[in-house]
N, C-alpha and C positions, 0 to 999 in steps of 0.2 A: 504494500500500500504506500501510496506517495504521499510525502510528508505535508502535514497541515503548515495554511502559511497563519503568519499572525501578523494582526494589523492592529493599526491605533485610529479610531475613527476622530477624526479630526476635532470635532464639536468637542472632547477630551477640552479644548482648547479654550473656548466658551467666546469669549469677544476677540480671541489674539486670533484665532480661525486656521484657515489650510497653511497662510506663509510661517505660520510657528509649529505647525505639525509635522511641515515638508522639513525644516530645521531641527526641529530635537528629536524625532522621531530615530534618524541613522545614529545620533548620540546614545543611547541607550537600546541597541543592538536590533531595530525595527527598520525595516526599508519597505514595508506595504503600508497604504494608508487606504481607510474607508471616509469617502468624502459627501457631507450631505448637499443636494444640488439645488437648495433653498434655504431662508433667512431659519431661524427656529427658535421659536418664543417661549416665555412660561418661566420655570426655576432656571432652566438653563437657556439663555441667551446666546445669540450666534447671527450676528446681521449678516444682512443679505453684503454689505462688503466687503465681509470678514471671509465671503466662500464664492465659489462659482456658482451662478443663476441664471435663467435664461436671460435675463439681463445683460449679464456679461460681454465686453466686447471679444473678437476677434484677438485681437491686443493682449486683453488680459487672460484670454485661453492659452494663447499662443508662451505668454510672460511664465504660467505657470509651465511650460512642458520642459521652457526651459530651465527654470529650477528646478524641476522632479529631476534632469538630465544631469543637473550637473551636483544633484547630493545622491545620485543612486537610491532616490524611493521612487518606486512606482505608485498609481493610482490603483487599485484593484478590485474594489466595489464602491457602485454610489448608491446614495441616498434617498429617496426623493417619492412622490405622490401626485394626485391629481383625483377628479371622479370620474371615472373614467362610464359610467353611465350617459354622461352629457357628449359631446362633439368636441366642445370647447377642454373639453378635460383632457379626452383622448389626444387633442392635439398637442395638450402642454405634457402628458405623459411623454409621447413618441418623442418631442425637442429633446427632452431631460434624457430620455435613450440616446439620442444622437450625441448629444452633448458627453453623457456618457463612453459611448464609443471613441470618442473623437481623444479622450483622456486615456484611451488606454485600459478602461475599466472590464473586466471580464461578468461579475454578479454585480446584481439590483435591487436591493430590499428597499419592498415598498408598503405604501399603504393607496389601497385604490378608491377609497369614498367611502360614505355610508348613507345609501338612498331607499329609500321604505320600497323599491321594485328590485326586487334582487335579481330578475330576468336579468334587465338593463343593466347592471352591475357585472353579470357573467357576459351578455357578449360582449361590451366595453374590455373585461380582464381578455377573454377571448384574443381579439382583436390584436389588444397592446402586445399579448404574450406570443403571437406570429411576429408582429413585427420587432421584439427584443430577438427573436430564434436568429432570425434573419441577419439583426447586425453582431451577432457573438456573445447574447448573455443572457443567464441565468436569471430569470425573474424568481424571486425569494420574498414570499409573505411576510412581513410584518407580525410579530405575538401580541397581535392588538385583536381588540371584537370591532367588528363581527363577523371577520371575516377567520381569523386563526385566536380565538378567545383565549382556548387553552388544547388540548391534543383532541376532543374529542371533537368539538365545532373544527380546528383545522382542516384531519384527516374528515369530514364529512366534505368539507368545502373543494380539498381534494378531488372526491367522489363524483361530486358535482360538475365539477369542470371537466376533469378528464383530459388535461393539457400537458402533453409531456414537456414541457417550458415551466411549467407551475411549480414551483416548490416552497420550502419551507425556512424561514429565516428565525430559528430559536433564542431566545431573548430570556434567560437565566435570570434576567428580575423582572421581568414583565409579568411572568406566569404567574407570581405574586401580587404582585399590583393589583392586577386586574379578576384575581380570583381567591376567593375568601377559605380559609383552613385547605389549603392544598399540599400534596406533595411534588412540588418542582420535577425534583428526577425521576420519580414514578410517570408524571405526564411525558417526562421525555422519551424513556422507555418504550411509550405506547407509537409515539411520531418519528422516533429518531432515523428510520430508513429514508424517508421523505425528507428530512433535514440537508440544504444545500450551502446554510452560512447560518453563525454564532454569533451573536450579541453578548459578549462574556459581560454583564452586569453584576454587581453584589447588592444585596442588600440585609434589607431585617427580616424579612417575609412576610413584610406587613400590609393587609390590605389596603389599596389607595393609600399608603404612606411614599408620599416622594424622600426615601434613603437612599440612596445610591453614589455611596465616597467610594474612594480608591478602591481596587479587588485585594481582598481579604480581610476587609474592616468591618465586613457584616458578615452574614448568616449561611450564605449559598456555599454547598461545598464543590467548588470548580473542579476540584479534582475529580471526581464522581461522574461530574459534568461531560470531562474528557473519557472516561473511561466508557461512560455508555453510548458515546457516538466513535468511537473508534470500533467498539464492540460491530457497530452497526455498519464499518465499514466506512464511515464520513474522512474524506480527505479535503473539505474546503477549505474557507479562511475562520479562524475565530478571531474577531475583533471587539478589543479592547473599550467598554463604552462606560466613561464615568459621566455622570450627569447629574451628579451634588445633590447637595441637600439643603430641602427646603427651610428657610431660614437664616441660612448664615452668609457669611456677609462675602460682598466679591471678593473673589479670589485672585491675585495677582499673578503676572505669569508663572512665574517661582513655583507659585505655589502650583498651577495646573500642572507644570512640569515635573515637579514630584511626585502627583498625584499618580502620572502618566508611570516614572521610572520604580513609583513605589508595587503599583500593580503589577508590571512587569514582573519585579522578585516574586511576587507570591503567585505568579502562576510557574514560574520556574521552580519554585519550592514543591509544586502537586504535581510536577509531571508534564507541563508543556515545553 
């Protein structure tokens, strides 16, 4: 089996964005990065010109290829959504693919809408997941509802589509978030063959609680994490995704950069 890569999804970064990712990332022994391909609001902060957007010129597409070129990181999954239900959605999904492509990106964790006609939501997924086949990538759900809740809404939504393009983008603190007295690695268990990319997140396992500091400061045992997807035969990317915690106060770069090299060691300590 071919070795998993490991990546630092940039947003790590929060306001300092992709130009401090593409920089400390090869510092602390990472040359993949997962980059989101829109602004991202909320506890974690990340403006739109802190990262690549459809926005973006030519110039500054161009600006970034050549810094990836000359610190030896590549790009290797993005980011990014749309509703893909509508015309208008579809169209901003396919850009964020092309845009995609054009960096070099191989996988694409996304989130496709959430529209009360779930028809229109599957041919829209439909749709986008031919033309992601077409320019080289792996379309990876999101561990968000309603579309991958937790394994058992996933693997249905699977069923449902029936897209050999479709898969699954596992999210180690999501599965908590968003689902009340659960067991993490027992759900992964059930989805892990359908798993194409890893959101290595920590946290408390706390329902709707936004915790999510450095990896090994909470609850999640990553180690576990690796062992039942390797079981399962998974060689994708696991990437690296802190996104703080609600409350405390901004974080200077120093300190995102710690966050970044402190998670590191302790997935080095379990086995990756």
């Amino acid at each position: 089996m071919a070795a998993s890569i490991i990546e630092v999804f940039a947003n790590c970064y929060g306001q300092f964005g992709l130009e401090a990712a593409i920089d400390h990332a090869p510092t602390v022994g990472i040359n993949h990065l997962e980059v989101g391909l829109q602004a991202h609001t909320g506890h974690l902060v990340v403006p739109a010109n802190a990262t690549l957007t459809l926005a973006s010129s030519q110039t500054e597409v161009e600006w970034v290829r050549q810094r990836l070129g000359s610190t030896g990181v590549s790009i290797t999954t993005c980011y990014g959504g749309a509703d893909v239900s509508t015309s208008e959605g579809r169209a901003a999904f396919k850009a964020r693919l092309d845009l995609a492509a054009a960096i070099g990106a191989r996988w694409f964790d996304c989130d496709m809408g959430h529209p009360e006609d779930k028809r229109l939501l599957y041919d829209g997924m439909l749709e986008v997941a031919d033309y992601a086949q077409a320019k080289g990538l792996l379309i990876c759900l999101e561990t968000h509802p309603p579309l991958v809740t937790n394994a058992e809404v996933g693997l249905g939504t699977l069923r449902d589509l029936g897209h050999p393009n479709i898969h699954i983008n596992w999210d180690s603190g999501n599965i908590y978030y968003y689902n009340e007295g659960i067991d993490g690695e027992a759900e992964l268990r059930k989805i892990a063959p359908y798993v194409k990319h890893v959101h290595l997140k920590d946290c408390r396992k706390g329902h709707h609680e936004w915790f999510f500091p450095a990896l090994g400061e909470g609850m999640v045992d990553l180690g576990e994490v690796r062992r039942i997807l390797e079981d399962a035969g998974f060689d994708g990317p696991y990437s690296i995704e802190i996104e703080g915690v609600a409350g405390e106060k901004p974080l200077t770069l120093a300190e995102r950069q710690d966050n970044v090299r402190r998670s590191i060691e302790h997935l080095r300590s379990v086995g990756y």
